[in-house]
C-alpha positions in Angstrom: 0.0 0.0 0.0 2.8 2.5 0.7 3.4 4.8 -2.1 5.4 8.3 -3.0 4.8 10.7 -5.2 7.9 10.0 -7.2 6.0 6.9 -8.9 3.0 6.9 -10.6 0.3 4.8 -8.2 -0.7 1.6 -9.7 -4.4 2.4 -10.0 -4.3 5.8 -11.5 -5.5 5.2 -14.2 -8.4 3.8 -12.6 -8.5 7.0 -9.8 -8.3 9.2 -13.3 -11.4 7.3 -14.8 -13.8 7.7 -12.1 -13.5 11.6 -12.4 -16.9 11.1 -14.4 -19.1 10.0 -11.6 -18.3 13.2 -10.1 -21.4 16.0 -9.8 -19.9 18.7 -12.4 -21.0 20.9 -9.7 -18.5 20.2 -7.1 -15.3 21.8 -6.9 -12.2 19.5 -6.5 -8.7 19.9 -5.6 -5.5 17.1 -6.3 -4.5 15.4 -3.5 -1.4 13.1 -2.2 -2.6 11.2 0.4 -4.9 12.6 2.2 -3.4 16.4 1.9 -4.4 19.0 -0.6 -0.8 20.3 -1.2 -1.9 23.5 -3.4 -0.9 26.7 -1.8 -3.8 28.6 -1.9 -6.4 25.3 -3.0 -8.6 26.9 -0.1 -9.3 30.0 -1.9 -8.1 29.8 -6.0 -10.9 28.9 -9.0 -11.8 25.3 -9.0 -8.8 22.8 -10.7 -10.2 21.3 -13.7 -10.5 17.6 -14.2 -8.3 17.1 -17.3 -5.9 18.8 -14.8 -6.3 16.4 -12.6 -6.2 13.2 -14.1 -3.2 14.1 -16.1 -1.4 15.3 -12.5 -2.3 11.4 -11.5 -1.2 9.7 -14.9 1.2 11.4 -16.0 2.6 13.4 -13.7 4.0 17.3 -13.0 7.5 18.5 -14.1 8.8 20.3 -10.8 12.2 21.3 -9.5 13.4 20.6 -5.9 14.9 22.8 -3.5 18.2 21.8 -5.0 17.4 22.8 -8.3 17.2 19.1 -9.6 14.0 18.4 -11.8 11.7 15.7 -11.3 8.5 14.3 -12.0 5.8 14.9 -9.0 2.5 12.0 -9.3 -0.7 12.4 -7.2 -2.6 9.9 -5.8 -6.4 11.5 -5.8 -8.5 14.1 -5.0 -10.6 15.6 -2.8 -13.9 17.7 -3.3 -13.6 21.6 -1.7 -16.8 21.6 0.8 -19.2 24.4 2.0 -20.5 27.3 -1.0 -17.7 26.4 -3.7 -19.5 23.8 -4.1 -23.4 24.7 -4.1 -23.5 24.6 -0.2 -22.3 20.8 0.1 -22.1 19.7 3.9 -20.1 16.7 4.3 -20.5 15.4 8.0 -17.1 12.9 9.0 -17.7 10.1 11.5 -15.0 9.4 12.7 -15.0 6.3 14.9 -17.7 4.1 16.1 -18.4 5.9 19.3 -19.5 9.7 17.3 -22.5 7.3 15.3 -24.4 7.2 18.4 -24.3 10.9 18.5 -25.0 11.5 14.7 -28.4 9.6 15.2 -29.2 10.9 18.1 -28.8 14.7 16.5 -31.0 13.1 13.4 -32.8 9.9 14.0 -34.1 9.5 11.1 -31.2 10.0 9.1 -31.9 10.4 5.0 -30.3 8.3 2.1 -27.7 10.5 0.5 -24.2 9.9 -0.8 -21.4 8.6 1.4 -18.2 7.1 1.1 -15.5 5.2 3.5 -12.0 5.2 3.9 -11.8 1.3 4.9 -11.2 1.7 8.8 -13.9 0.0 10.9 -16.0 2.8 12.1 -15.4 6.0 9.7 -17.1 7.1 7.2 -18.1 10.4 5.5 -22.0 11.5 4.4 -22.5 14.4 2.3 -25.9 16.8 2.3 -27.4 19.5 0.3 -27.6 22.9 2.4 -31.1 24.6 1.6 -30.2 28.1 -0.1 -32.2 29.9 2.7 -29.2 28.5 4.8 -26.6 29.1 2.9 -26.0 32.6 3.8 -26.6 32.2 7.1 -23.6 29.7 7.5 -21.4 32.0 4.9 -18.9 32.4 7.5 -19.2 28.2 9.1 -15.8 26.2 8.1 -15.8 23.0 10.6 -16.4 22.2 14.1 -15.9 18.9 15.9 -18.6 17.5 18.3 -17.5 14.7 20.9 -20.1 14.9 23.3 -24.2 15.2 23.0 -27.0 14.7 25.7 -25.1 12.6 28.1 -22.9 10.5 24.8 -19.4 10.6 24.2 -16.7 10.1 22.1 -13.9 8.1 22.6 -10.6 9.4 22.6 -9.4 9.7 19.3 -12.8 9.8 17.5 -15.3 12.1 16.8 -18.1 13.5 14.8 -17.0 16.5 12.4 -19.1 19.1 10.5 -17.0 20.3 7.3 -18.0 23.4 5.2 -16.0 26.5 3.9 -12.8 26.0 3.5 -12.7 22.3 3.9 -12.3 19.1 2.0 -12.7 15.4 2.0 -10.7 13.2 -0.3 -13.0 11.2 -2.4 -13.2 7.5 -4.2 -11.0 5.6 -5.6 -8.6 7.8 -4.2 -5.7 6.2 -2.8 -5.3 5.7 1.0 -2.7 5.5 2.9 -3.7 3.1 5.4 -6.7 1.1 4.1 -5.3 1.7 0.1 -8.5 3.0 -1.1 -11.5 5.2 -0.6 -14.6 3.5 -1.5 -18.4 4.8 -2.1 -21.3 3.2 0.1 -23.9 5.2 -1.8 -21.4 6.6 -4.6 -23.4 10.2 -7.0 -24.0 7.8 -9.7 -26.8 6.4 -8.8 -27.4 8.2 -5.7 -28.9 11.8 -5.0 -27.6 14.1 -2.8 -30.4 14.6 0.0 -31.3 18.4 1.4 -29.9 18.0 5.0 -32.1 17.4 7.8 -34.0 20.5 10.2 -31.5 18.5 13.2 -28.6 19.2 11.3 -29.6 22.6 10.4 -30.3 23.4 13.7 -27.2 22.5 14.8 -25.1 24.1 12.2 -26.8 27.6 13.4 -25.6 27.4 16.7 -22.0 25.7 16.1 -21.8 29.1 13.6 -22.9 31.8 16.1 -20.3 29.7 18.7 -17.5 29.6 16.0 -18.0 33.4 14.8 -18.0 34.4 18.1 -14.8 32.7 19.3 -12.8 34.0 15.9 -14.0 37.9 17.0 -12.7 37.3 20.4 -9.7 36.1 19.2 -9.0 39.2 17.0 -9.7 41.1 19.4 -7.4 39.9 21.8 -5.0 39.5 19.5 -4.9 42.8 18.2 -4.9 44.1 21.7 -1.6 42.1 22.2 -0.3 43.6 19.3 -0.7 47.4 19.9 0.8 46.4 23.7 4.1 44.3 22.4 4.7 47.3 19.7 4.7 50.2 22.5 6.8 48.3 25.0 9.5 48.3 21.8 8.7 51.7 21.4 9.5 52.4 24.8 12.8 50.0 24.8 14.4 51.7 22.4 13.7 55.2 23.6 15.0 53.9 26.9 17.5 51.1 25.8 19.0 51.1 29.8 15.7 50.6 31.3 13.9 47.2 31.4 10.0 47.9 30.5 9.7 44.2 30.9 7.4 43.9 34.3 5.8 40.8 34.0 6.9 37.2 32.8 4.5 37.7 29.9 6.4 41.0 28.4 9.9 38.9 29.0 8.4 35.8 27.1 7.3 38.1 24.0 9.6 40.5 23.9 13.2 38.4 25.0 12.7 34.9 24.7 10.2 34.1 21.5 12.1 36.6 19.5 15.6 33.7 19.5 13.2 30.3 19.0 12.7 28.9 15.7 9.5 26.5 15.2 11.8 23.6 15.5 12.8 24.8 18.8 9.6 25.6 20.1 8.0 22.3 18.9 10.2 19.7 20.4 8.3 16.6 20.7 10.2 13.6 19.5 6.4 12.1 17.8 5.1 14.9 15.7 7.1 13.5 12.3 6.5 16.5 10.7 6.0 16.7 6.9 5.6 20.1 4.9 1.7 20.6 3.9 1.4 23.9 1.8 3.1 26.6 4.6 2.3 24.5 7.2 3.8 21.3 9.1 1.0 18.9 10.0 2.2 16.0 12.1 0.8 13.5 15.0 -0.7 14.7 18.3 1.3 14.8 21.4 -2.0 14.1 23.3 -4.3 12.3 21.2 -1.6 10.7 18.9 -3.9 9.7 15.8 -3.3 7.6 13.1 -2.6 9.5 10.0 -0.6 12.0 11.0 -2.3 15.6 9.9 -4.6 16.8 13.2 -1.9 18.6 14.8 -1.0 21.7 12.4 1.7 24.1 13.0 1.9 27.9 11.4 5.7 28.2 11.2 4.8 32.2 10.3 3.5 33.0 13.0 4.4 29.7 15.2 1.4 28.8 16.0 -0.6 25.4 16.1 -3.8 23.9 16.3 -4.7 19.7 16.8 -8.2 19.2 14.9 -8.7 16.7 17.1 -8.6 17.9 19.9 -10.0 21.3 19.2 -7.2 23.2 21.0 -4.6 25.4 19.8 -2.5 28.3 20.7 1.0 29.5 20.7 4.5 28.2 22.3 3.5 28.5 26.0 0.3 26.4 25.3 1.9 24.0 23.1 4.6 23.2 26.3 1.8 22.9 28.4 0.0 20.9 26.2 2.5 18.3 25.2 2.7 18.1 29.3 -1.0 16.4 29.3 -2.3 19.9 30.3 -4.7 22.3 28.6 -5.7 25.7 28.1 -2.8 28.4 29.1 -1.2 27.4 32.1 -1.2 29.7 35.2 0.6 30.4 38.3 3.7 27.9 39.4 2.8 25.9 35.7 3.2 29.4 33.4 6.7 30.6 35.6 7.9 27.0 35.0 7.2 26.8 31.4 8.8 30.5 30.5 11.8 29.3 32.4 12.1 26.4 30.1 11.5 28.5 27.3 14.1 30.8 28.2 16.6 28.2 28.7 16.2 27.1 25.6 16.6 31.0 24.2 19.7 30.9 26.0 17.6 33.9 28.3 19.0 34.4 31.7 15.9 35.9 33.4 16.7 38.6 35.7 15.6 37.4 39.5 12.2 37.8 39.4 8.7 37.9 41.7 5.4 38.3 41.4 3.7 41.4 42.4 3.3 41.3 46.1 -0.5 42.2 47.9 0.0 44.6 50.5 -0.8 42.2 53.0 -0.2 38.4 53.0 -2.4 35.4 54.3 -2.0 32.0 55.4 -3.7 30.1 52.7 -4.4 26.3 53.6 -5.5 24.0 51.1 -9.3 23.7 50.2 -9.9 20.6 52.0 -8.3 21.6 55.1 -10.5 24.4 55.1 -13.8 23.0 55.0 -12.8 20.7 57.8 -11.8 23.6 59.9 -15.1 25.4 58.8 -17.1 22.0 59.0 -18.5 23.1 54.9 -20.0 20.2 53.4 -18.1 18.6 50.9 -18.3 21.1 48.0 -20.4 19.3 44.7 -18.7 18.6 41.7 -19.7 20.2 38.2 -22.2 21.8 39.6 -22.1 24.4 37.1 -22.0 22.4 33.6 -25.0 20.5 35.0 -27.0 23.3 35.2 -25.4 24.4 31.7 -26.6 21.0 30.3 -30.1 21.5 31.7 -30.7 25.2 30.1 -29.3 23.9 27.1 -31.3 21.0 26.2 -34.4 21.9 28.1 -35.3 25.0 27.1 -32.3 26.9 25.3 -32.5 24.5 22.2 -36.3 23.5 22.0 -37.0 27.5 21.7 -34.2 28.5 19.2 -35.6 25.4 17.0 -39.3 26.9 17.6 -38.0 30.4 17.0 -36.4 29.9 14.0 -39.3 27.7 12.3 -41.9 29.9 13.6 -40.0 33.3 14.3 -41.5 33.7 17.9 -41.2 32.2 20.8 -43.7 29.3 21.8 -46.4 30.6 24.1 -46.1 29.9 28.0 -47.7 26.9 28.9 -50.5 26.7 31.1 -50.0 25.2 34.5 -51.4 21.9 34.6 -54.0 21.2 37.2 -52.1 18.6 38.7 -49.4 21.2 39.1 -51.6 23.2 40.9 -52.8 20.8 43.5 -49.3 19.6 44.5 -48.3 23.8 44.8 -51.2 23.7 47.5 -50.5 20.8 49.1 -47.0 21.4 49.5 -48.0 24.5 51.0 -50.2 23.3 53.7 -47.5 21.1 55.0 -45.3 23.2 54.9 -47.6 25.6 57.1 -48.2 22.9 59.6 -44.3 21.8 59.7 -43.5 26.3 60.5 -46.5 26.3 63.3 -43.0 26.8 65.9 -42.3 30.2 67.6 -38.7 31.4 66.9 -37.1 33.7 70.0 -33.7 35.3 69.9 -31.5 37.3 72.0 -31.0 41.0 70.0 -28.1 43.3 69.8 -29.4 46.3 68.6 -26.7 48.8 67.0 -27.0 51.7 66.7 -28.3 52.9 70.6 -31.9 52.3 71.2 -33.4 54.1 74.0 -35.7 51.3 75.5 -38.3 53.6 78.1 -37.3 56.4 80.8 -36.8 53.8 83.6 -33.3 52.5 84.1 -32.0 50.3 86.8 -28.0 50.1 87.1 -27.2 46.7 88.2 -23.8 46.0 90.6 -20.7 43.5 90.6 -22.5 40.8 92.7 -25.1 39.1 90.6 -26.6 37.2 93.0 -28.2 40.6 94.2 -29.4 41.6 90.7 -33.1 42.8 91.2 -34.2 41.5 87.9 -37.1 40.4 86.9 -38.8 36.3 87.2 -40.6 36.3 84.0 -41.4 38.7 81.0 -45.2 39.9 82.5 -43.1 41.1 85.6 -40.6 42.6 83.4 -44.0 44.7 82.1 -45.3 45.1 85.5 -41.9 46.6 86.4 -42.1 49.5 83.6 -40.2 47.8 81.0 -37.0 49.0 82.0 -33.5 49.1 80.9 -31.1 47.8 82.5 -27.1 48.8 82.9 -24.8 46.1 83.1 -21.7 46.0 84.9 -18.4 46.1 82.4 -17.7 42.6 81.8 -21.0 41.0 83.1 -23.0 41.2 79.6 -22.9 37.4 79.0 -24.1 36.4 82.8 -27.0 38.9 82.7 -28.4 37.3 79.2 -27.7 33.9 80.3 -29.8 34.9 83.2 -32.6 36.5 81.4 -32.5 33.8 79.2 -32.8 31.0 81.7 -35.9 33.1 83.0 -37.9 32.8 79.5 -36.9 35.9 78.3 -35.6 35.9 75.4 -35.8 39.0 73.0 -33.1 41.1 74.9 -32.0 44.3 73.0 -28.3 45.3 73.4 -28.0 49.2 73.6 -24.7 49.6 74.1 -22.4 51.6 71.1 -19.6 50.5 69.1 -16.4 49.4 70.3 -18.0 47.8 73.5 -17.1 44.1 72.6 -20.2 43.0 72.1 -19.4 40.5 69.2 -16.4 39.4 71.2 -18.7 38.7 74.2 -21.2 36.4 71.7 -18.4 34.6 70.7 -17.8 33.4 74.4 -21.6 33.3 75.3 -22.4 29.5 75.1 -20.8 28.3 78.4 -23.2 30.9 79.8 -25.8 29.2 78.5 -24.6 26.2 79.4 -23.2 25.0 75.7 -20.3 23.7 75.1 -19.3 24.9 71.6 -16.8 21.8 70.6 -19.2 18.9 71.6 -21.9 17.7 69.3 -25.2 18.1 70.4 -27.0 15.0 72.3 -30.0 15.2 71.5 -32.6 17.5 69.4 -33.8 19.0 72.5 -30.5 20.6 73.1 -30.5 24.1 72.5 -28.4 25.9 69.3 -26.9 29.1 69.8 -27.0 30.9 66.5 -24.9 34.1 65.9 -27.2 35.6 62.8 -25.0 38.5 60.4 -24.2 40.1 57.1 -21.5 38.0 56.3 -20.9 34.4 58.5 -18.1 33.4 56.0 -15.8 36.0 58.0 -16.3 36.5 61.2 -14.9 39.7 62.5 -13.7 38.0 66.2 -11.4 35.5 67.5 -13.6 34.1 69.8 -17.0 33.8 67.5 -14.4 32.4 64.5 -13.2 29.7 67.1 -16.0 28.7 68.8 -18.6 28.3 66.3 -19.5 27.0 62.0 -21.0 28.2 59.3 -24.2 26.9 58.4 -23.7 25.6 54.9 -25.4 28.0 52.0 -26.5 28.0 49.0 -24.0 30.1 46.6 -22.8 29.5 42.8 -19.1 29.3 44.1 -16.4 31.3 46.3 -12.7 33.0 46.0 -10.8 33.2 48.9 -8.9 36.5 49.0 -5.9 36.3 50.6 -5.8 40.1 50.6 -7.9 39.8 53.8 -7.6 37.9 57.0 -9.5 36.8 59.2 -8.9 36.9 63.1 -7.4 33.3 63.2 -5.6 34.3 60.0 -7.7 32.0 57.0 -8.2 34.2 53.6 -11.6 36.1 53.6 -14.0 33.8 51.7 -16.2 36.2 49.2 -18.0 35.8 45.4 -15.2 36.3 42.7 -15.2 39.8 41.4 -14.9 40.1 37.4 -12.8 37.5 35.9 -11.9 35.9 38.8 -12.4 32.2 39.2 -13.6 30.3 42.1 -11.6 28.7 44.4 -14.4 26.8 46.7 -16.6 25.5 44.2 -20.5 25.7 43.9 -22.5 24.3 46.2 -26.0 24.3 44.7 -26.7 23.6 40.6 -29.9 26.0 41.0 -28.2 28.7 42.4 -28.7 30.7 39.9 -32.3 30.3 40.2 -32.8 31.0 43.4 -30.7 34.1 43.2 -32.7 35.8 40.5 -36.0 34.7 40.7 -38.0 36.4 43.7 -40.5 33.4 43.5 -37.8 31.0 44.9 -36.4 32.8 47.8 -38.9 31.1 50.1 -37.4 32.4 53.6 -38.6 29.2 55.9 -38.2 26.8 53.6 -34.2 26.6 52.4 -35.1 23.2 50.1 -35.8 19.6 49.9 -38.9 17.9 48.4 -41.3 20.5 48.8 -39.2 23.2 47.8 -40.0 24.7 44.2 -36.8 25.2 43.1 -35.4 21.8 43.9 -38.0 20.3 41.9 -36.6 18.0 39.3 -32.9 18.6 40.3 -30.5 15.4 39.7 -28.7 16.0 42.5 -32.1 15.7 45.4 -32.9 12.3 45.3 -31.2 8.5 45.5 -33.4 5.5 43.3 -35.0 5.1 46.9 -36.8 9.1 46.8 -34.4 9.9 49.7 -33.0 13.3 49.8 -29.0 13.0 49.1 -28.3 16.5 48.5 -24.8 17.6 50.0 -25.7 20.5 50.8 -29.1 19.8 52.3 -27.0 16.7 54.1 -24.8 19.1 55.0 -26.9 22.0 57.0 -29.0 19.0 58.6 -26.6 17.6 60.1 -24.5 21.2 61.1 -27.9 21.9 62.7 -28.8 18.6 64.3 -25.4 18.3 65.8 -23.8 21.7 65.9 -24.4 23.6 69.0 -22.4 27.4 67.9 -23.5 27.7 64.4 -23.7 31.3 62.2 -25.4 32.1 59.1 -27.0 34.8 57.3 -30.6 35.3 57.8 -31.8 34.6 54.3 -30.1 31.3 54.7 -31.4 30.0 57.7 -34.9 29.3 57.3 -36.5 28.1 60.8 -35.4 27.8 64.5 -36.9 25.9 67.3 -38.3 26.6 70.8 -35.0 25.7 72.2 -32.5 28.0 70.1 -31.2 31.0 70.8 -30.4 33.6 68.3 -28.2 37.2 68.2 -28.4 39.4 65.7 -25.9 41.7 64.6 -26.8 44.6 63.2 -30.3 43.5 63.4 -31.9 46.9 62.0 -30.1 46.4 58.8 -30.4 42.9 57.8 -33.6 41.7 59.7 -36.6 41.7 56.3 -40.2 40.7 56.2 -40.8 37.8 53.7 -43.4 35.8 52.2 -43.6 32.1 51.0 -44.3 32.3 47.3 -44.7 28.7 45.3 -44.2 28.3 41.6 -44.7 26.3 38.9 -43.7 25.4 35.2 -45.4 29.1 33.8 -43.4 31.1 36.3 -39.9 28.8 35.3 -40.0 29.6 31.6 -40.5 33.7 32.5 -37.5 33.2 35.1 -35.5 31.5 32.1 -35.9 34.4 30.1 -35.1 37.0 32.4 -32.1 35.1 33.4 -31.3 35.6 29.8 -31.9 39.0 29.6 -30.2 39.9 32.7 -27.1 37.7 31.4 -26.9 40.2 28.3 -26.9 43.3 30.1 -24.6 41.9 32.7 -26.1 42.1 35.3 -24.5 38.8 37.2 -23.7 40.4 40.3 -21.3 37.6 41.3 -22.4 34.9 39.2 -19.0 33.6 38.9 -20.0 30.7 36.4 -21.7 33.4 34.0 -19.3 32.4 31.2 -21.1 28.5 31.4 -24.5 29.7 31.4 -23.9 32.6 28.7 -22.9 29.8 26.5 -25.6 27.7 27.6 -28.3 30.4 26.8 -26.7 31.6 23.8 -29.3 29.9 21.0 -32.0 32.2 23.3 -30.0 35.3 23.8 -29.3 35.6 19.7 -33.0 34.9 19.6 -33.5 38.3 21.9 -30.7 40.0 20.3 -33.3 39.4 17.2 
């Protein structure tokens, strides 16, 4: 089978021959092997089959790089995809594993012309696009899809749209594997069929991500451009000073400058070969069989794998051949520029990272939620909730928009829906009929009536009253407590069934530092688990819980687990045992504690869902239909519902905000800092399918104005309502 193009292949006369079963409307470019080695066959007028079949019989006269002539044989050719050729789609599987997901895109898959290469599993089908479409995919070249609705691809297969731009090599073409292409349903006595609505569908929104992505990387790239010129501008003006303040100026400005491609691109696999201006070779990641995924730019040195749908320049191409992805960051990015350099023959100057002003402990995620007692955080929390906008109500609109141009009307609540809503709500009423008391440190000074008794040193002489009708009978007074007596007068008070105790005293007077040390007051010890339910829970209610602002609240109690979308710990900040403040990402920055609730984003936007005394489970609207509620046995698994039962069942010093706390029982005991300010009225609001599809949309619409306000997964859920947003944008 193995052939070069110094000899004229055995069955070209043969490959020659079958030019005529060829639509005369396709465009076709000569071939060796599987590469169209033109050097502008992308873009220059269609080659002409007498062209062709002589290059295959007969061969081209050509001189090598050391001037000696000879004779140059191809082995096929290949027809040039997308509007060249009257809007032909030709859709590659590539491996058993990407079938599942072709007829799961289109089930009922047409007849239309298709060819093979040989290789168990792979095999290419070729569709009509519908002239309405054309235009709108003007701009589409290819995009590779390895995983659909819960299926997947195996490693080094795939399913592959190709249109402008693109080709596939057709039969009898010469292989160089198998030896031959060969037609399954071959244009002779096969029409071409319109492709499918599924496919069309699909090839919309793979266009709107692709033209998207190429924007945003002219943009950056143009951006990078203007900054590399003016630091040279401002090197030579300055040729004693270094302008050079970051690794990334150094790397572009010092070290890229002195590496050729073969020095960048050092993997001992790729086996290059010259394609056109490029060098296509094998994968350092996914490997591949024939040699021509991974693509190198030696003008600009840079590289993309087909494959693997990633590409980038020299720093991601290290970190890529090291099993990573993406660009690298932190302790990876300082190693790889240091590798870089040494192969530049750089000596970097001693260099560090700017310094914060102030510098925290950090500890490792893990050791952090022990020492907080989080619940163990979820796992992709976010694309799960990506996933569910995407296919349940992302894609079914954009399909109904573009068919219809609307959207579909909001359904109607079924009556079904309607009784659950009330019954829910009734036992949820009975399960709330509890009366929630709380010790109050009001901030700023509250004057509480004219009558004021000053209490003295001794307590046991404290003329205070039994109960909280003789407090009334007494003339409501205020009391003034002794420096350093605060927590033995409201332990008192409390004891006596009163509970709702207003603190008067001003700032600065340690009253946070004294609820931190309350519990042995009350007779709680705050680093024993509760025995029983009917043990009382002290809970210290605030703005922020996450970071306390005293030693002695920090030590001696935990954080109710919450609901949030994911958290950055900024090390910026400390807290009084010295852990980074924990806080939503700001920006671009990513999270560091990861999500702990898939609906998050629901529950922050949507008023309906913000039910105050009931935080989730089964009768929770919001948790309705979430994968991560129930086991196969209807029992709530939820981590995070797991996780605040058991911090309330068993924790006896817990803090929380008071929009995450939801109810308290006869026996607890809350404070509340700055109760004025963060104590709200509520009301319980239940909601059905209707009011889900309005909240999708204005999730969308909020998304496009940015609005996120610490939605730090925004990116995952833009892209997941991006079929809906282009329909608004509409």
């Amino acid at each position: 089978m193995d052939w070069k193009i110094f000899n004229r292949h055995q069955r070209a006369s043969e490959i020659a021959a079958k030019l005529v079963n060829i639509p005369d409307n396709w465009a076709l470019t000569p071939v060796r092997e599987k590469r169209p080695y033109r050097s502008n066959w992308q873009h220059e007028e269609p080659v002409s089959r007498e062209a062709i079949a002589t290059a295959i019989t007969q061969g081209q006269e050509l001189i090598s790089k050391k001037g000696k002539p000879y004779t140059a044989f191809d082995s096929g050719y290949g027809v040039r995809l997308g509007e060249i050729s009257d809007g032909l789609l030709a859709i590659d599987v590539d491996g058993a594993s990407a079938e599942p997901i072709l007829k799961a895109i289109c089930p009922d898959l047409p007849k239309s012309v298709s060819w093979t290469s040989g290789k168990p599993g792979r095999y290419q089908i070729a569709f009509q696009i519908p002239p309405l479409y054309r235009e709108k995919l003007a701009n589409f070249t290819r995009a590779v899809v390895r995983e659909w609705n819960g299926l997947k691809t195996d490693t080094d297969e795939l399913l592959e749209f190709r249109y402008n731009y693109c080709q596939s090599v057709l039969p009898p073409s010469y292989h160089p594997t198998t030896g031959k292409y060969v037609w399954i349903n071959s244009p002779a006595d096969t029409e071409i069929a319109i492709a499918p609505q599924q496919f069309l569908d699909v090839l919309l929104e793979l266009a709107d991500k692709e033209a998207k992505a190429t924007k945003e990387a002219e943009e950056k790239k143009a951006e990078r451009e203007r900054y590399l010129e003016q630091r040279k501008l401002e090197r030579q003006a300055h040729p004693s000073l270094s302008t050079a303040d970051s690794l990334a100026d150094l790397l572009e400005l010092d070290i890229l400058p002195r590496l050729s491609t073969e020095d960048i691109y050092d993997w001992g696999g790729h086996n290059f070969k010259k394609h056109g201006k490029k060098l296509v070779g094998f994968c350092p990641q996914h490997g591949g069989s024939s040699g021509t995924a991974f693509q190198v730019n030696p003008t600009n040195n840079s590289w993309y794998c087909h494959s693997c749908q990633e590409g980038g320049h020299a720093v991601q191409y290290r970190h890529f051949a090291n099993g990573g992805h993406g660009t690298p960051k932190g302790k990876d990015f300082i190693e790889i520029v240091e590798e870089l350099a040494d192969d530049a023959g750089v000596t970097l100057p001693e260099w560090k990272p700017q310094q914060k002003q102030s510098q925290s402990k950090l500890i490792p995620e893990t050791e952090y939620n022990f020492k907080h007692k989080f619940p163990r955080q979820l796992k992709d929390t976010v694309s799960n909730l990506a996933k569910t906008l995407k296919n349940k109500v992302a894609r079914p609109a954009y399909k109904y928009f573009r068919r219809n141009g609307q959207l579909p009307p909001a359904p109607e609540l079924h009556p079904k829906e309607k009784q659950r809503i009330r019954q829910a709500n009734v036992a949820e009423a009975k399960h709330l009929a509890e009366t929630t008391t709380a010790i109050v440190k009001w901030e700023p000074p509250l004057l509480l009536g004219k009558i004021q008794i000053r209490l003295g040193d001794d307590s046991n002489n404290w003329n205070v009253p039994t109960d909280f009708e003789d407090w009334k009978n007494q003339g409501s007074p205020a009391y003034v407590v002794p420096p350093g007596m605060r927590n033995i007068f409201e332990a008192l008070m409390v004891k006596r069934g009163i509970k709702n105790l207003f603190d008067c005293s001003g700032t600065g007077t340690g009253k946070s530092h004294d609820t931190g040390n309350l519990p042995p007051y009350l007779g709680i010890n705050p680093h024993t688990q509760k025995k029983s339910e009917d043990d009382p829970t002290l809970y210290y209610i605030c703005d922020d819980p996450r970071n306390p602002t005293t030693e002695s609240i920090e030590s001696n109690s935990v954080v109710l687990p919450s609901r949030h979308s994911g958290l950055f710990e900024d090390t910026t900040k400390q807290t009084p045992l010295g852990y980074p403040h924990i806080r939503r990402p700001k920006g671009k920055e990513e999270p560091t504690i990861e999500a702990s609730c898939i609906r998050e984003a629901i529950f922050r936007y949507f008023p309906e869902f913000k039910n105050r005394t009931l935080f989730g489970g089964k009768a929770a609207a919001g948790c309705q239909g979430c994968p991560k509620l129930l086991n196969e046995d209807g029992k709530v698994v939820c981590p995070l519902l797991v996780g605040r039962w058991k911090t309330k069942q068993y924790e006896p010093f817990i803090r929380s905000h008071p929009f995450q706390l939801s109810t308290l029982s006869q026996t607890d005991i809350a404070v509340v800092d700055e109760a004025a300010k963060i104590l709200k009225s509520t009301k319980d609001i239940f909601v059905g399918s209707e009011s889900l599809n309005e909240a999708f949309y204005e999730l969308g619409t909020n998304l496009i104005k940015h609005q996120v306000d610490g939605l730090h997964y925004g990116n995952a859920i833009f892209r997941a309502l991006s079929p809906l947003i282009q329909i608004m944008k509409e």
